[in-house]
MARSEMI-799599 format. One line per field, with one value per residue (C-alpha): y, z, x. Coordinates in steps of 0.05 Angstrom, whole numbers. Each point is the difference from the previous one (the first is absolute). Last residue first. Layout:
<recs>
yy: (Y_...)
zz: (Z_...)
xx: (X_...)
</recs>
This chain:
<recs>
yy: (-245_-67_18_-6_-64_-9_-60_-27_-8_-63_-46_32_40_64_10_18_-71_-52_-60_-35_-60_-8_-22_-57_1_19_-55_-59_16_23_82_35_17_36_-9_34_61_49_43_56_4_52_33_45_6_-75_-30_23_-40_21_-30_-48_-43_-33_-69_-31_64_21_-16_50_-27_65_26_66_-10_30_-62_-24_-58_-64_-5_-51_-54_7_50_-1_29_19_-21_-6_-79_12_9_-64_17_45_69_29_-17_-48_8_-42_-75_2_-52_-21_-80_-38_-68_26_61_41_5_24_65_30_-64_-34_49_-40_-59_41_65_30_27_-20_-35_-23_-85_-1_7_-44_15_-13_57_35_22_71_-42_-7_33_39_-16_-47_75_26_41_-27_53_63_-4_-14_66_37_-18_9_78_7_47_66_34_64_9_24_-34_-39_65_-11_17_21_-44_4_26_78_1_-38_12_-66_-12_63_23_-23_33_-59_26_18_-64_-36_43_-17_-73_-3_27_-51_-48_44_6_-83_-12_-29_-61_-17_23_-54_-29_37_37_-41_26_-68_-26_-57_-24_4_29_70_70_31_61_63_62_22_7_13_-19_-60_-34_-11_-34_-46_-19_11_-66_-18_8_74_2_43_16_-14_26_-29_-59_-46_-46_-52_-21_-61_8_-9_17_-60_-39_-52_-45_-58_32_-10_68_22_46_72_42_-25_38_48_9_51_18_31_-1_30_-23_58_-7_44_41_50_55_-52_-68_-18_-72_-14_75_35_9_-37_32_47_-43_-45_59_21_61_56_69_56_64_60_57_74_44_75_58_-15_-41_-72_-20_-64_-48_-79_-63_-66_-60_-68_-44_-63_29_64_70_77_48_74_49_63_77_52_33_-43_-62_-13_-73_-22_-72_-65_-30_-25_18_69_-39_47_-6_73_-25_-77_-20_-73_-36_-30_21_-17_39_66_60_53_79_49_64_60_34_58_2_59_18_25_55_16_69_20_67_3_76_28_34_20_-52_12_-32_-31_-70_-50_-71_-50_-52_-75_-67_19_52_82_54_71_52_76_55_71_33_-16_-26_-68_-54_-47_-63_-57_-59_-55_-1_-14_39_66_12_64_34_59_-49_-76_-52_-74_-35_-64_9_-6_43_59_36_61_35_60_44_73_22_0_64_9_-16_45_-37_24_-8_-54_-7_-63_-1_-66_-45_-63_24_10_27_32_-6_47_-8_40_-32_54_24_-34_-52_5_-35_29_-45_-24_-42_-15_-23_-28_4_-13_52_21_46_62_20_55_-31_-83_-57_-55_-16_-44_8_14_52_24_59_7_71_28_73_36_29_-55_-16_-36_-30_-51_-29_-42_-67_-67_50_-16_-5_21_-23_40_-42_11_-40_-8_-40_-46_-41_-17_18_-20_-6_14_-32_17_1_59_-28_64_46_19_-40_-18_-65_2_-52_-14_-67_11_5_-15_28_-27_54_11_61_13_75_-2_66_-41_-69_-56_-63_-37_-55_-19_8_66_29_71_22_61_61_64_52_32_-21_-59_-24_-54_3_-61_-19_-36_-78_-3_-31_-74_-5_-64_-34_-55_-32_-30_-42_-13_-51_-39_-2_22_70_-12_53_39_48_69_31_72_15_49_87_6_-49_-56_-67_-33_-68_-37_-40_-75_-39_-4_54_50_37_50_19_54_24_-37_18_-25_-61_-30_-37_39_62_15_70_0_80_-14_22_-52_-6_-55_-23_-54_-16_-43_-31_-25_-37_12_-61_12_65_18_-47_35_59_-19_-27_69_31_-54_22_73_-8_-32_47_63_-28_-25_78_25_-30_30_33_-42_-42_60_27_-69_-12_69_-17_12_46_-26_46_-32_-21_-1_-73_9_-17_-64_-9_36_-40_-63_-66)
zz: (2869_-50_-41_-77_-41_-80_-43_-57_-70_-34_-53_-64_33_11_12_56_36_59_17_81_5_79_-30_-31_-69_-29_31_-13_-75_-34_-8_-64_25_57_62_63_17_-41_26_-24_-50_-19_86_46_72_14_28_38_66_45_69_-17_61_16_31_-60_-35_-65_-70_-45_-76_-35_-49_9_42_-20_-24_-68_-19_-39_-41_4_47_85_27_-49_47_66_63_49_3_-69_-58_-43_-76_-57_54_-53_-73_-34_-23_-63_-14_41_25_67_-19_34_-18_-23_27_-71_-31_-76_17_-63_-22_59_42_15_21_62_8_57_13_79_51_-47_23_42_-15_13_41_60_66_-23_-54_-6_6_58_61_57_58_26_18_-66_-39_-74_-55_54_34_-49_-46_64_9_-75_3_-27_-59_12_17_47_73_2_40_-59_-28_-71_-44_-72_-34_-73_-46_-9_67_53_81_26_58_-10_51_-3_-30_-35_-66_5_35_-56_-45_50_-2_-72_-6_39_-40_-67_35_17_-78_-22_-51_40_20_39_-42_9_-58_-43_-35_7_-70_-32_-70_11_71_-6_38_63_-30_32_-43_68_41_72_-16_-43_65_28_-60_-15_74_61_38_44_85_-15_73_58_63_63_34_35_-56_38_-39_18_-59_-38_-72_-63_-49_2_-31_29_-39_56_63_38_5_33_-37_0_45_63_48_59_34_-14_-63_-13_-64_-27_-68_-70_-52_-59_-14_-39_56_52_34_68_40_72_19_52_65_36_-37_55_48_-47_-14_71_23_11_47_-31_46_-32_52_-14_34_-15_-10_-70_-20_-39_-53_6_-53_13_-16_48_-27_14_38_-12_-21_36_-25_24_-67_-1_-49_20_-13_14_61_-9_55_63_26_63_13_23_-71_-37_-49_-46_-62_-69_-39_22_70_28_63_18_48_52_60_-25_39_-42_15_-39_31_-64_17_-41_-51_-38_-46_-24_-73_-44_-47_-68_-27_-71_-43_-62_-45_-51_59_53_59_63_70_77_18_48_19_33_38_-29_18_-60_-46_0_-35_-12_-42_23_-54_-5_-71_-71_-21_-2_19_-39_37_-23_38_28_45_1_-31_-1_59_14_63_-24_-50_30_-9_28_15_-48_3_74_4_-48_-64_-18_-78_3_-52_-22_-35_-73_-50_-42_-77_-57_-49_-71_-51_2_-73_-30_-72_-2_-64_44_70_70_59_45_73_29_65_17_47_57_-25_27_-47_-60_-9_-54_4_-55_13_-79_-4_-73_-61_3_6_-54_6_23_54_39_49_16_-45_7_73_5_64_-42_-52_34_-6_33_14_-43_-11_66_-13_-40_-73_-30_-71_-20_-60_-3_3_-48_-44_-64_-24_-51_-9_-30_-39_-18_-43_-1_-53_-15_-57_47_-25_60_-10_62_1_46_66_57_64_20_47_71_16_-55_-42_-70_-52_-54_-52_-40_-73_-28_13_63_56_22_40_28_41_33_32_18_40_-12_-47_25_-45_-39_-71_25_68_28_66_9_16_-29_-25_-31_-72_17_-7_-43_-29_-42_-33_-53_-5_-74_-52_-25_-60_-48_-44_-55_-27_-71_-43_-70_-39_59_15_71_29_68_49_54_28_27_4_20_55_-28_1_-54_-43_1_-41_9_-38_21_-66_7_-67_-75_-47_8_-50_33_-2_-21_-52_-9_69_-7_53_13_68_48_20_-26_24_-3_24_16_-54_-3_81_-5_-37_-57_-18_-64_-19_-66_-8_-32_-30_-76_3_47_-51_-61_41_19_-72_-30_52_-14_-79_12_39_-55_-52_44_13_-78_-10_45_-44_41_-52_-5_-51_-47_3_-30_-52_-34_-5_53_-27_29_-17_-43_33_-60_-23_-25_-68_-35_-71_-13_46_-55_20)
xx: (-2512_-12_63_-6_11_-4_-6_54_6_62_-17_6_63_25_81_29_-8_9_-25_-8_-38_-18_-77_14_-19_69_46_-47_-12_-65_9_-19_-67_26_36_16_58_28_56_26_69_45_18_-19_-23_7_-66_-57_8_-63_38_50_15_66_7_41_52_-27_15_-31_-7_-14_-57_-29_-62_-67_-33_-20_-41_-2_-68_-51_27_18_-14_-74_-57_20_-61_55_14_1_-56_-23_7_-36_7_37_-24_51_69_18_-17_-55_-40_38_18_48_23_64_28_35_61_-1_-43_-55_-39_16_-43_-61_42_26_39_-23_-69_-21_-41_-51_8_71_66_57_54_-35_16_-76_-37_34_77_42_-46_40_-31_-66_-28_8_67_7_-21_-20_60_46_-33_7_67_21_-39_-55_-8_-25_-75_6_7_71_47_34_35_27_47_24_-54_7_-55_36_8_-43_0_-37_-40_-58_-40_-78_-58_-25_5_71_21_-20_37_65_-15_-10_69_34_-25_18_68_13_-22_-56_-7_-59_-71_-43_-63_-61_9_37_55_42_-27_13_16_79_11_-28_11_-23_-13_3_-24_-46_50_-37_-73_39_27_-74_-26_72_0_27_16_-62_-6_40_33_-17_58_4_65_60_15_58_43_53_40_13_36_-28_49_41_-62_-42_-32_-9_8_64_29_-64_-40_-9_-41_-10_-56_-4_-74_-53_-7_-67_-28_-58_-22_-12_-56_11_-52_32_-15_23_-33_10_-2_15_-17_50_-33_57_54_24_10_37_41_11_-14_48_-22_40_17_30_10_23_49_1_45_1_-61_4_-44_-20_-36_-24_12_-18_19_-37_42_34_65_11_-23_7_-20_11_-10_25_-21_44_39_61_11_23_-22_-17_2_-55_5_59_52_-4_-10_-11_-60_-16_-6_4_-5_17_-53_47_-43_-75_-47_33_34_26_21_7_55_1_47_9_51_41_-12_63_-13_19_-30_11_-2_-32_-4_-40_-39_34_-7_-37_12_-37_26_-42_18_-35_35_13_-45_-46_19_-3_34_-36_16_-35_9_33_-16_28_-63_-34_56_8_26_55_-8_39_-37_-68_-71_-27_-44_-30_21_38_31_4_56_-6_64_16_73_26_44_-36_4_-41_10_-21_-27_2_-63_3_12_-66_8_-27_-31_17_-59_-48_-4_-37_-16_-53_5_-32_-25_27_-39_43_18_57_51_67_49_18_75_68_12_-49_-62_-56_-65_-55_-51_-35_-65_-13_42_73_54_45_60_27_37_48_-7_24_-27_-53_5_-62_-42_-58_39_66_46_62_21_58_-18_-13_-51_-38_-11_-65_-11_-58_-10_-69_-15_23_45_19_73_33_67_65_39_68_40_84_26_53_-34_-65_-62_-50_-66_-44_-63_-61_-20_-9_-36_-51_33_-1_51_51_-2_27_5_30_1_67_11_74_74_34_9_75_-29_-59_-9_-67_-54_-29_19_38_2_-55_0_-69_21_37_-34_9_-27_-40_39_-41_35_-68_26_38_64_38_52_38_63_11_47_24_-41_29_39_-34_52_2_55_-11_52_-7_54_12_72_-2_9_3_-23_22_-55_-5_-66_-24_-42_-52_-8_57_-3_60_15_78_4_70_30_25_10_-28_25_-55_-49_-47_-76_-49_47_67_31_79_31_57_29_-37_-43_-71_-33_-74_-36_-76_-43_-48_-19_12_52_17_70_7_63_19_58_67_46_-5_-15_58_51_-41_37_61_20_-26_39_69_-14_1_57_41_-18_14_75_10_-22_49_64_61_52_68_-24_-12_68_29_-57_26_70_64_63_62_63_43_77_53_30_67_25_43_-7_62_33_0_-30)
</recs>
């Protein structure tokens, strides 16, 4: 190769072509292209997946707002991708509603909404100002005039009751959506308006002995006599009597009051003082007295067995001023004697030991009784003199002395016949351990009865019980009646006994036995003449006591009864009792008539059979020591249970029919009365 053919190469600058610059420009359109194709995409994608939703409201234009995965309004409803959206609804005046709902893939989906009214508010008054009570739908809500708040929207029954009006009724709708109404009620008067002041203002008025409102007033009265009366403290009460009719415009003006007169209020040691006013009585301390003007008058203090005392004042009017005073007693001395040495004395119901003493003792009336068992009481009133002795002599007869005129037999207002007996001699009552049937309960003691005394000869009956309560019913035992007149009452209890006794009393004249409260018996004083139960004693005595002794059973010391001799439960009563006394027939499967069967050694109808009965005793087993006499035992003082002594119908075993059988109850019973005693002197 030759040199000459050998050059150099020189550097060119670079110089790029068209397609170069444009490749290094950004291409926007490629950009616009391809996001109009992903929206287009998105959107058939929306289409293709959407839902339609319908929210309904009531009321219509409530305010819908739709919260969740996706979802565009499309008219009257909305298209949602399926999943969990929260539906918010609101309208001003209701409670709006928030839900969380499901949007499923269902093609149509409806969700339907109804906004409840807001709570309103509610006034009520009166045109007059009246303040009658307000009921809603029969609930006393208050009284006019009435604020109700919180007050559910709908119609309500009301009604108004205010004295002196006519009852106000009628519906009441209530709008609710947060609002306040006011209603203003007229009412119409049932009388006549009536307004009064007084000088001074503030005096309480009153209508009839009604306070009604205090001065100045105005209301409604009722028609008819109206008392009206002014009272304020310190001024003379002010009096008026109107006649009152319907629509009447009554204006009495301003009533001027009078200033009081002063008073004094009097209280004394002892309480219980009489008071008397320039010589006129006005009642017992404590005591407040008016006194009739504001001059100087004479106050006098005076009670039994206490010193007189006398005051001279005046009081101001308007004005009370008080007087306490302290009595001093005044005493005098009461000699007592007696032809019976150990005779206790006993004064005011209080003991003061025995006769044949001199006793001091407050210048006032004294009720004094002197007693010792055995004898008739002697009772009498003393009223001892200051200064002065006095003498109370009692002269003490026996009881059997006294008796002696006493009629065998005696009938009452009712006509219920009544025996005398006169016990005379101890007896046993009880049984002795070794009797067959004995129970525990029926332990021997000596007895002695000190006074004769009468005893009901039948068991009261049904007749005779229902003059005192007359709704009593004896009751039923399956087909059978034990209502019968003349049969004996039952299913009684130990009160309603006890009450007969005191109305029997009543209507005899005599002193009641029994204090009753409220139907109960709270206690009871066995000296008193009147009608009570008999005691257990007595009942002992008069059941089993005859010359021979103490008898066993009513028919005699054999266990088994004789021919009609008394209504227990025999073959005539298996229908109704499961053990009964074979080989013994009475008649009657219930009770029977009284006085049916063969009377006692006394001339008693039905001791033993017919009805059980009660006795006053309280029920106790009393264990005393042997050789010690029980003179008028009455039992315990209190207790559940009294005693009930002899059988009834119900009755056939050995232990019940004898005559020692000792029950006791607080219950009534179909087969439990009783008769009634009273003391012979």
């Amino acid at each position: 190769m030759s040199s000459s053919s050998i050059r150099p190469l020189t550097p060119t600058p670079f110089e790029p072509t068209s397609i170069d610059r444009f490749a290094d420009t950004p291409n926007y359109s490629r950009y616009f292209v391809g996001f109009a194709i992903a929206l287009v995409v998105s959107i058939l994608l929306f289409i293709l997946l959407a839902r339609s939703v319908y929210i309904d409201v009531e009321p219509i234009d409530g305010v819908v707002q739709l919260d969740g995965v996706f979802s565009i309004p499309v008219g009257e409803r909305y298209l949602a991708i399926p999943g969990s959206y929260r539906i918010g609804v609101s309208k001003e005046g209701y409670v709006g509603a928030d839900d969380e709902v499901d949007v499923s893939w269902e093609g149509v989906q409806n969700f339907h909404y109804r906004l409840e009214k807001l709570p309103g508010s509610l006034s009520l008054s009166a045109t007059d100002g009246a303040h009658g009570l307000v009921y809603l739908d029969g609930r006393l809500r208050g009284r006019l005039p009435l604020q109700i708040d919180e007050l559910a929207a709908g119609t309500y029954r009301l009604r108004v009751d205010a004295d002196g009006y006519l009852p106000l009724n009628q519906e009441l709708l209530i709008e609710g959506l947060g609002k306040q109404q006011d209603v203003e009620l007229t009412l119409i008067a049932n009388g006549a308006y009536l307004s009064v002041e007084s000088s001074p203002a503030g005096a309480t008025f009153s209508v009839n002995g009604k306070a009604v409102g205090n001065t100045p007033f105005k209301g409604v009265i009722s028609p008819g006599s109206a008392a009206l009366k002014l009272i304020h403290k310190g001024y003379q009460p002010w009096d008026d009597l109107v006649i009152v009719k319907i629509g009447d415009d009554i204006n009495l003006g301003e009533v001027t009051l009078l200033p009081a007169p002063g008073e004094l209020e009097v209280r004394s040691t002892p309480s219980g003082a009489a008071v008397t006013l320039n010589d006129e009585y006005r009642g017992t301390t404590p005591l407040t007295v008016t006194m009739p003007d504001d001059s100087e008058h004479q106050i006098e203090i005076y009670k039994d067995g206490y010193q007189r005392l006398v005051r001279r004042m005046s009081i101001a009017k308007q004005s009370t001023e008080r007087m306490d005073v302290e009595l001093a007693r005044s005493l005098g001395a009461v000699a007592f004697e007696s032809n019976i040495e150990d005779a206790a004395i006993i004064i005011d119901q209080r003991p003061f030991g025995k006769v044949n003493q001199t006793i001091t003792l407050p210048t006032r009336a004294h009720q004094v009784l002197i007693r010792k068992s055995g004898y008739r009481d002697f009772t009498g009133t003393v009223t001892p003199r200051a200064g002065v002795e006095q003498l109370v002599r009692a002269e003490l007869i026996s009881l059997l002395e006294a008796a002696s005129p006493l009629a065998l037999v005696t009938k009452n207002s009712i006509g219920m016949q009544l025996k005398l007996l006169r016990p005379t001699n101890t007896f046993q009552m009880g049984a002795p351990r070794r009797e067959q049937g004995r129970q525990a309960n029926e332990v021997e003691r000596t007895i002695k009865l000190s006074r004769p005394f009468y005893i009901s000869t039948h068991e009261v009956t049904n007749t005779e019980f229902k003059q005192y309560l007359v709704q009593h019913s004896s009751g039923r035992v399956g087909d059978q009646s034990l209502d019968q007149t003349s049969h004996p009452v039952v299913n009684v209890s130990w009160d309603q006994a006890a009450g007969f006794c005191n109305w029997l009393s009543r209507r005899d004249g005599l002193e009641l036995v029994y204090e009753i409260s409220n139907g109960v018996v709270a206690s009871s004083k066995l000296e008193a003449n009147g009608y009570r139960l008999p005691t257990e004693a007595e009942w002992a005595f008069a059941a089993r006591f005859s010359d021979q002794g103490m008898q066993r059973y009513t028919w005699g010391d054999s266990p088994a009864p004789s021919a009609d001799s008394a209504n227990i439960a025999d073959e005539s009563a298996i229908k109704f009792i499961a053990l009964i006394y074979k080989d013994y027939r009475d008649s009657f499967s219930l009770t029977a008539p009284v006085g049916s069967f063969t009377p006692n050694q006394h001339g008693l109808f039905d001791i033993s059979g017919n009805a059980s009965e009660w006795v006053h005793d309280f029920y106790e087993v009393k264990v005393i020591a042997p050789g010690v006499v029980e003179t008028d035992p009455a039992g315990a003082e209190r207790g559940r249970y009294h005693v009930v002594r002899g059988s009834g119908w119900k009755h056939s075993g050995l232990t019940e029919l004898r005559l020692s059988f000792r029950d006791y109850s607080d219950t009534p019973r179909n087969d439990l009365g009783f008769r009634v005693v009273k003391w012979a002197n």
